[in-house]
KEKE-3310 file (N, C-alpha, C; in steps of 0.2 Angstrom, whole numbers, plus 5000, padded with zeros to 4 digits):
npx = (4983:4988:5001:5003:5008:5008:5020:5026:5032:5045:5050:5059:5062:5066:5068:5076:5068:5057:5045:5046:5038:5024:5010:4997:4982:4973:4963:4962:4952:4947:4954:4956:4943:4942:4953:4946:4934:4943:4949:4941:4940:4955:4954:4948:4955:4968:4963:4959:4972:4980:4973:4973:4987:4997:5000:5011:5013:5020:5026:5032:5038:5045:5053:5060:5069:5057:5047:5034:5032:5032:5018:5012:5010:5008:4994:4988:4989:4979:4969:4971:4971)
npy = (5060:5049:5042:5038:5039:5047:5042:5049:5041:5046:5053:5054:5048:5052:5040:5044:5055:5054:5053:5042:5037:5032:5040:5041:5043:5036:5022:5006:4998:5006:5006:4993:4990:4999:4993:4981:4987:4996:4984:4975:4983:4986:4971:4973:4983:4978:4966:4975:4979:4966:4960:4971:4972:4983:4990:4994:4992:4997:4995:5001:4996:5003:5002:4997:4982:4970:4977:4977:4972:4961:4956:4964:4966:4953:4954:4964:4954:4946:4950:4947:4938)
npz = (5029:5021:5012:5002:4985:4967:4954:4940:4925:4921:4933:4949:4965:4976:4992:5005:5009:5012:5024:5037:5049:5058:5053:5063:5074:5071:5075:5080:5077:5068:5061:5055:5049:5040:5032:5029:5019:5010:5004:4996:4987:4982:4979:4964:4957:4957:4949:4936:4934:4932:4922:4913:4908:4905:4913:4928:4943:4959:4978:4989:5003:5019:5035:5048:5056:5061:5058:5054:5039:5034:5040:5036:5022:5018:5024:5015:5003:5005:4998:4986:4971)
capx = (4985:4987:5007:5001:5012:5009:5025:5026:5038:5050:5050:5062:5058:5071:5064:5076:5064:5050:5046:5044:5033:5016:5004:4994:4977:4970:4962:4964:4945:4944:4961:4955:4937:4945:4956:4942:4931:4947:4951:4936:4942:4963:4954:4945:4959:4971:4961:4961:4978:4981:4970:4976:4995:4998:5004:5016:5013:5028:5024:5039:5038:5049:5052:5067:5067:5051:5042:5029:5032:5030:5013:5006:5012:5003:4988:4985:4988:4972:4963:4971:4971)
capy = (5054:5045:5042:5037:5045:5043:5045:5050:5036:5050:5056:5053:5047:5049:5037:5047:5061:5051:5051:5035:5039:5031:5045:5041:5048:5030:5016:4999:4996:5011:5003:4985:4992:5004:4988:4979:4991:4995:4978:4976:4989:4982:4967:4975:4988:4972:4964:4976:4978:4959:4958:4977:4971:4987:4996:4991:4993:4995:4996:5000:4998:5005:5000:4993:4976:4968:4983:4973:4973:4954:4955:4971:4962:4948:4956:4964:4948:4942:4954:4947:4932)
capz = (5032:5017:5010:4994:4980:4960:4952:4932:4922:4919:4938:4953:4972:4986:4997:5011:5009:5014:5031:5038:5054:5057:5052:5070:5073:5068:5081:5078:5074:5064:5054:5053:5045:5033:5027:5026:5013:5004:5003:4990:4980:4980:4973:4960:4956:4954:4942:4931:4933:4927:4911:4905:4905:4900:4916:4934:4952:4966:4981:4995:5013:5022:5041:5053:5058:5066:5057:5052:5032:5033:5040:5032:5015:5019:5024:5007:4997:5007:4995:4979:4970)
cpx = (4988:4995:5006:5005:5010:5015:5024:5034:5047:5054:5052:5059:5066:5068:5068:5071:5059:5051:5042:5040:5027:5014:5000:4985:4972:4969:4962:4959:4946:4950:4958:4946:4938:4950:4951:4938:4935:4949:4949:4941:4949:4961:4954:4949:4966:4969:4961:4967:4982:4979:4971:4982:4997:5004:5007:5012:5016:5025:5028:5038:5043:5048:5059:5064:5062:5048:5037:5028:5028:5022:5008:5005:5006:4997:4983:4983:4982:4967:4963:4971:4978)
cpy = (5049:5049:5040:5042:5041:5047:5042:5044:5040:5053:5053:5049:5047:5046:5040:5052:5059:5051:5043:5033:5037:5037:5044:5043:5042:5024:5009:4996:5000:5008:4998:4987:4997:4999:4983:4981:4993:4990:4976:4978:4988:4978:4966:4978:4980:4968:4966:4978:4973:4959:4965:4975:4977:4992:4991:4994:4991:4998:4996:5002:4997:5005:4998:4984:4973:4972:4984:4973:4969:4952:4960:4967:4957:4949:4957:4957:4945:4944:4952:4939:4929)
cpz = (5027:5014:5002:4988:4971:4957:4944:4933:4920:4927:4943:4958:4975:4989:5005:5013:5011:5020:5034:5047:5054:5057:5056:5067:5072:5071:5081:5075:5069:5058:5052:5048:5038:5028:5025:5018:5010:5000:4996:4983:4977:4975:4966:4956:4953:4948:4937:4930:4927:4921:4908:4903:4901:4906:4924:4939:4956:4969:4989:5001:5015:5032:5044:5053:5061:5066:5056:5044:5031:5032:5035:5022:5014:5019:5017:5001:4997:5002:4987:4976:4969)
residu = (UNK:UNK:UNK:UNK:UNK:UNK:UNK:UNK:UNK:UNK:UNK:UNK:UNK:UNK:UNK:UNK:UNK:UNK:UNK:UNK:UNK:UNK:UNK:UNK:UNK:UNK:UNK:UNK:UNK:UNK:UNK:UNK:UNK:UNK:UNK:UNK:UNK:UNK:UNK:UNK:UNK:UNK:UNK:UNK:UNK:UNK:UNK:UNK:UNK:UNK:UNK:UNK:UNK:UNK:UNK:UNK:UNK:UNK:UNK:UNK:UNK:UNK:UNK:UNK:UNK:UNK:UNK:UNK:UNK:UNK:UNK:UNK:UNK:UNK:UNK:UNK:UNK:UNK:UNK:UNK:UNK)
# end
């Protein structure tokens, strides 16, 4: 389910090669509680991000117009400071 990719600093990405299809299978409830309890962890995972200053995080969402980038964007930021 999970698109998640770690790419090496040396290492490509076609992002046409990516399929850009919801991954399905996943209920509205079962979505909004799984962002919840991730949430936490986003927080936690960014913090140490900030104080190691040592490494980057890109983050590309891919969608059409009225894809919901906007809001899904948004959403996450609720978890950060």
């Amino acid at each position: 389910m999970s698109q998640a990719r770690r790419i090496a600093p040396d290492e490509r990405l076609a992002l046409d090669k990516v399929g850009a299809g919801a991954p399905g299978g996943l209920s509205r409830e079962d979505a909004e509680a799984r962002t919840r309890r991730l949430g936490s962890e986003l927080s936690e995972l960014h913090d140490l991000l900030f104080y190691a200053a040592t490494h980057s995080l890109l983050v590309v969402f891919q969608a059409r117009d009225t894809g919901g980038k906007e809001g899904c964007i948004r959403r996450l930021l609720e978890y950060t400071n």
